[in-house]
Steps between C-alpha positions, in 0.01 A plus 500: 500500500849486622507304887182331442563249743560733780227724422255203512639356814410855659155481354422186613599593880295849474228344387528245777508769739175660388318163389587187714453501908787285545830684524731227604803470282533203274935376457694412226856345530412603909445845436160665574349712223149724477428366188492183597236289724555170725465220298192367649331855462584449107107513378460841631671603168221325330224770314237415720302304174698233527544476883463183720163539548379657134317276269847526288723381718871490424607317829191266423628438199870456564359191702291391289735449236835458694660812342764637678532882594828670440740449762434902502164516521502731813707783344291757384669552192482183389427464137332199556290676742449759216376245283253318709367865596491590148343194266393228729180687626359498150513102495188495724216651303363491153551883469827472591639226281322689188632795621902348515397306192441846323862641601641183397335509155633863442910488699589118443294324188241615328347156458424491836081513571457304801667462900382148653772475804770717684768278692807621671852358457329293191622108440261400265308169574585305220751286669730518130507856507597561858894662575631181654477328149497808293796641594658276733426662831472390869249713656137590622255741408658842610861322614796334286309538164392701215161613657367817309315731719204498331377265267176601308266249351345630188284428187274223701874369639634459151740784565777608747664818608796404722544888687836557721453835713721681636520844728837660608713214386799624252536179324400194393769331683845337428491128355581243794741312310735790364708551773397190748829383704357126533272341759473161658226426283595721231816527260658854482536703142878493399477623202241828543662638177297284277231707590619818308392309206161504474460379141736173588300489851148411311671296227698298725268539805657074634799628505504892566262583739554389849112465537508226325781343673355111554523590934296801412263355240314845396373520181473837426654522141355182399157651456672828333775411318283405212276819500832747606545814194877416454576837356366662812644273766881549303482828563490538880781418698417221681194266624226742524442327838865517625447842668145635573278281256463146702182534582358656144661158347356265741159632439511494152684140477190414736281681260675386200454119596121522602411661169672269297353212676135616335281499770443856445422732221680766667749564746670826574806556740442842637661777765329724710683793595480850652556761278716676801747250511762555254738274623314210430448707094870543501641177650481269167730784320770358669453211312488664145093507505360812408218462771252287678284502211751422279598161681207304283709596183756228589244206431233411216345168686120446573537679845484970449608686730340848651549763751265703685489770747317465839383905439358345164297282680375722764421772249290209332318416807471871544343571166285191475336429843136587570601567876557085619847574550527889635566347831834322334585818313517700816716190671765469223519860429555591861735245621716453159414890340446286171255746323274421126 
């Protein structure tokens, strides 16, 4: 769908108009826009299943377990809003987790027979495996860090799907280091050029990517270097991160470096995406990769890859459900026109 983002914004404020009793314009950068509510009205954009006072609270849970909401939580186009609408209701029945645990089996791995847990922004609680010693980050749950989305517990815990969703975004965002000027705290990149070869990049990973600077101390590579399909990565031209894959490498470094630890049987990084947004489908080509899908090519570690559509998963719920979740149906279908 060509201006995806704009034609989402303008759902989001008509179906504030006919759905929500407060009208009062949320601002961003000081500017006041319908789609958007005041910050402290931000559970309002909640599905009412896993409101404040529903047995399946999301506010009750972001304090039980110190997560932090995005920053942009009150927007409502936010795809992290999206996402806790979409797959964090299902966390709080048995139906539901066998229900997600089917979809999972049939779009991500077909090992998969069981969902135990659902937690957002995931840091997993082995200490070992966690993105401060992982991959050499500074950050909390949902801030600073590597913090998937999702992360779904299966097989009785002994496997993990790692799930980064996105909405309107047309990217998966520029690498911090390519282009950065220098900080106080931080040395700049003077030589950005080393990017533009990918192959040398992984190889030489010390010494060529500015991630791994000693100030910077990311880890990224060291976790893929060893698993990276050299005939792929010498054929794009540059760090499949440099432009629009940062994020896609972080998870799967994270992912990467939790499956070869061997806590788990199986661990998957995975996207979520809509099907409408081809900007996000067409963003890696820029970067020599085919596709989305085709981004898992690049690696043969522990850690797969997969991507799945949010209309997949609604069509699931759609053809599966016994009438539990009609009320959600009519919620996501109406405020985000995502149809089965």
């Amino acid at each position: 769908m060509k201006n995806f983002d704009q034609w989402m914004i303008d759902r989001q404020a008509e179906w504030r108009r006919t759905h929500m009793a407060s009208q009062e314009c949320g601002k961003y950068r000081g500017r006041p826009y319908a789609h958007i509510l005041p910050k402290d009205l931000w559970e309002e954009g909640l599905w009412s299943g896993i409101g404040p006072e529903s047995e399946n609270s999301l506010p009750g849970y972001l304090r039980r377990t110190g997560v932090q909401k995005h920053e942009y939580a009150h927007h409502l186009n936010s795809s992290w809003m999206l996402c806790a609408n979409l797959y964090f209701p299902f966390g709080g029945s048995a139906h539901g987790k066998a229900l997600l645990a089917s979809f999972l089996k049939r779009r991500v791995a077909v090992e998969i027979d069981s969902l135990e847990e659902i937690e957002l922004e995931y840091e997993d609680s082995d200490g070992m495996l966690r993105p401060s010693l992982l991959l050499g980050e500074k950050g909390t749950r949902g801030a600073h860090q590597t913090s998937p989305d999702l992360g779904l517990l299966v097989n009785r815990c002994r496997g993990l799907v790692l799930v980064e969703s996105k909405l309107t975004e047309d990217s998966f965002y520029k690498c911090s280091a390519w282009k950065h000027k220098g900080s106080r705290r931080l040395p700049g990149n003077h030589e950005p050029n080393r990017c533009k070869n990918p192959l040398a990049v992984a190889k030489y990973y010390a010494s060529q990517c500015h991630q791994h600077h000693p100030a910077w101390g990311r880890m990224y590579w060291q976790h893929l270097a060893p698993v990276v399909d050299e005939e792929a990565l010498a054929g794009l031209p540059h760090c499949p991160a440099m432009k629009d894959g940062f994020q896609l490498l972080r998870q799967q470094a994270l992912a990467e470096g939790i499956a070869q630890s061997g806590r788990y049987d199986l661990v998957v990084s995975a996207v979520a995406v809509d099907e409408r947004n081809d900007d996000a489908e067409a963003a890696l080509k820029r970067s020599g990769i085919a596709g989305l899908r085709q981004w898992g090519q690049l690696f043969r570690g522990r850690a797969r890859f997969a991507v799945f559509t949010h209309q997949e998963w609604v069509g699931w719920v759609q053809e599966h459900d016994t009438g539990a979740w009609s009320d959600w149906l009519s919620y996501v279908r109406a405020r985000y026109c995502l149809q089965g």
